[in-house]
N, C-alpha and C positions, 0 to 999 in steps of 0.2 A: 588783626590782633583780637584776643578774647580779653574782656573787661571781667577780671574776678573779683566779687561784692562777696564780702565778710557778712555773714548773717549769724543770729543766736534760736536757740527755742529749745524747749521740752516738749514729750510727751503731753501734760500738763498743759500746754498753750495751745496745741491742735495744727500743728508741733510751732510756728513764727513767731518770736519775740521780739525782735530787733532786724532791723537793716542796715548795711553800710554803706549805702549809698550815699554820693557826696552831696549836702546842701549847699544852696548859693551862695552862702554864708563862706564856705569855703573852696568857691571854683577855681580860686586861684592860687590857691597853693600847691602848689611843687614839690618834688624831691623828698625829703625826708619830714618836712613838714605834712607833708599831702599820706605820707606813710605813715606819718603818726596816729593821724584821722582816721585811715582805712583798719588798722589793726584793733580800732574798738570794735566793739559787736554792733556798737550802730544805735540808730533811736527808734524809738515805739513805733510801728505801723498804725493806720489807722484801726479804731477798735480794740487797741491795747494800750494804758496808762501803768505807767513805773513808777518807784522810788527808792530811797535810798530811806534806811532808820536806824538808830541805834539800838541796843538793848532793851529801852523804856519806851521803843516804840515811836519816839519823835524823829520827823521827817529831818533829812539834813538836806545841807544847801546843794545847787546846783552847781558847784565850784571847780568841777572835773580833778578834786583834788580830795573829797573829805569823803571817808570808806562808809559805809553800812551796809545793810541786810537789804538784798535786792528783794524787791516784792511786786507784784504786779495782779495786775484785774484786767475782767472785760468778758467778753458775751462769748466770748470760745475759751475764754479761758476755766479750767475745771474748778467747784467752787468744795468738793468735797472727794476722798479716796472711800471707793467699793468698801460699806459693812464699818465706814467710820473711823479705820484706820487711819494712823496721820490728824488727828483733828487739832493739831495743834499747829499746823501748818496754815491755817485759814484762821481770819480771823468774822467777825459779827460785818464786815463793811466788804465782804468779799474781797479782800486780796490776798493774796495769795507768798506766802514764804518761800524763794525758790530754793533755799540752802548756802544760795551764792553769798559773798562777799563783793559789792562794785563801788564805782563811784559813775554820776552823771557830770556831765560839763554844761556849760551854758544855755548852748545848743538843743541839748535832750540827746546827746550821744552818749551812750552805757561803756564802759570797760568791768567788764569784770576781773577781780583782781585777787580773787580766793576762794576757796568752799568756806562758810559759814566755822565748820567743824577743824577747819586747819589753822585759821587765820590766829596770829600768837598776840594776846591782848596783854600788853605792858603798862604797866603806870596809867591804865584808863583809856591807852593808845593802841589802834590795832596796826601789826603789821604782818605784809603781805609774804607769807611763803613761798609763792611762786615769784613775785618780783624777787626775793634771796637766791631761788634756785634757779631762774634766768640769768641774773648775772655773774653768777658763782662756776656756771659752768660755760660762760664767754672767756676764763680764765685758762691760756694754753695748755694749761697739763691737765684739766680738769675732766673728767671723763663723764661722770655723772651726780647731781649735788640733788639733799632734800634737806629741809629747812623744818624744824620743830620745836616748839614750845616746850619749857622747861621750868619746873615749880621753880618760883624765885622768893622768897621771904618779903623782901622789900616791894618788886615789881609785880607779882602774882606770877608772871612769866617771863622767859627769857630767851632769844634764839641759842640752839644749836642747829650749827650746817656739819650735815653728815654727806661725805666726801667718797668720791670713788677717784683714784687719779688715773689717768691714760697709763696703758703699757711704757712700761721703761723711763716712766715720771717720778718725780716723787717731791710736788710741792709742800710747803709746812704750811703750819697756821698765819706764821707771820705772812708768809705768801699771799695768802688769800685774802689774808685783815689787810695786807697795802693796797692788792688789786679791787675789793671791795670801797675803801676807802675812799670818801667824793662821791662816789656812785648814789650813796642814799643818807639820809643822817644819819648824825653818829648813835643817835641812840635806836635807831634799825643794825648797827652792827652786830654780828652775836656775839656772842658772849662769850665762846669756843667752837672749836673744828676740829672733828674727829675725824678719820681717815678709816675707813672700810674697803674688802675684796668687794662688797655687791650689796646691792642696797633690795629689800623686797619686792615683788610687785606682785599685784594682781594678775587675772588670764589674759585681761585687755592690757596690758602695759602699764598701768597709773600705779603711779609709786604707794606701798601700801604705809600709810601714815601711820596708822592705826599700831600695825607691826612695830612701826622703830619706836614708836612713843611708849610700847609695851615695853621694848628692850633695851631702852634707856629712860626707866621709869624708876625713881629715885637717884642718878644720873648728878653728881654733883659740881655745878659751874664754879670753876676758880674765881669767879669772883663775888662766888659762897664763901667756897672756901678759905680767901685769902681776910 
């Protein structure tokens, strides 16, 4: 049998950020526990220090639960981009902004759980795009989903999940609000679901955010509207 270990890193780190390899901590877990574990990106190697911060820069808890700005330092790790570019990226204590959104857990295991740039910040709360668009399209008729932030008066932002459904499908909104429902709080629910032939992408495959956020950019949620 071949043992595959989940790893993370940039360019930027030379290239190793993380390992998934199992601590002792958790040798004994099985089954979908033990998959749990394996699907983070893992924790710091030696000679690499992480964390987690908010917007104001304070570090947050180790609770494998509470989101920030992954950042990281260390002797391989890059402390500035060629001619000064980026210099907002680095901070006076050398570490380093990697764009990511994660959380840590107890352990010092990392998930990362957003790009920095996607993550939809509600009522002071950020939630995770990718965790909407994972489970949006565990949904059977669901072919393809992307999750986007939407100007909200009250909240600042609000999801919409933009929807591709399977050939010869054709789930609704309520569909997705039941099957999503339980899965995450309610106030990670969106807010509406729109239904698309094709959603954009870039040459690599990554869904182009950027694009839908353009094309449903004054986009009004019914419960603006309502």
């Amino acid at each position: 049998d071949v043992e595959v270990i989940h790893a993370w890193g940039m360019t930027e780190m030379s290239p190793l950020g993380s390992l998934g390899t199992m601590k002792p901590e958790y040798a004994g877990l099985e089954g979908n526990a033990k998959l749990d574990i394996q699907e983070k990106q893992g924790y710091a190697p030696f000679g690499v220090e992480m964390k987690v911060t908010d917007d104001e820069n304070n570090a947050q808890p180790w609770d494998g639960k509470t989101f920030g700005r992954l950042k990281v330092r260390g002797p391989a790790v890059a402390s500035s981009y060629y001619g000064g570019a980026g210099a907002e990226q680095f901070d006076a204590d050398n570490w380093f902004d990697t764009g990511d959104v994660a959380h840590i857990d107890a352990n010092g295991y990392m998930e990362i759980t957003d790009r920095a740039k996607d993550v939809i910040k509600s009522g002071g709360e950020w939630i995770s795009t990718i965790t909407l668009e994972n489970l949006a399209v565990g949904h059977p008729d669901v072919a393809e989903a992307a999750a986007i932030g939407i100007a909200h008066p009250k909240w600042d932002e609000r999801p919409l999940l933009v929807v591709v459904a399977k050939a010869g499908k054709s789930p609704t909104k309520d569909d997705l609000m039941g099957y999503l429902d339980g899965k995450v709080a309610k106030w990670w629910l969106p807010d509406d679901v729109v239904f698309v032939d094709e959603i954009p992408h870039t040459a690599t495959g990554k869904i182009q955010k950027t694009t839908l956020r353009d094309q449903f950019k004054g986009y009004e949620l019914p419960t603006v509207a309502g």
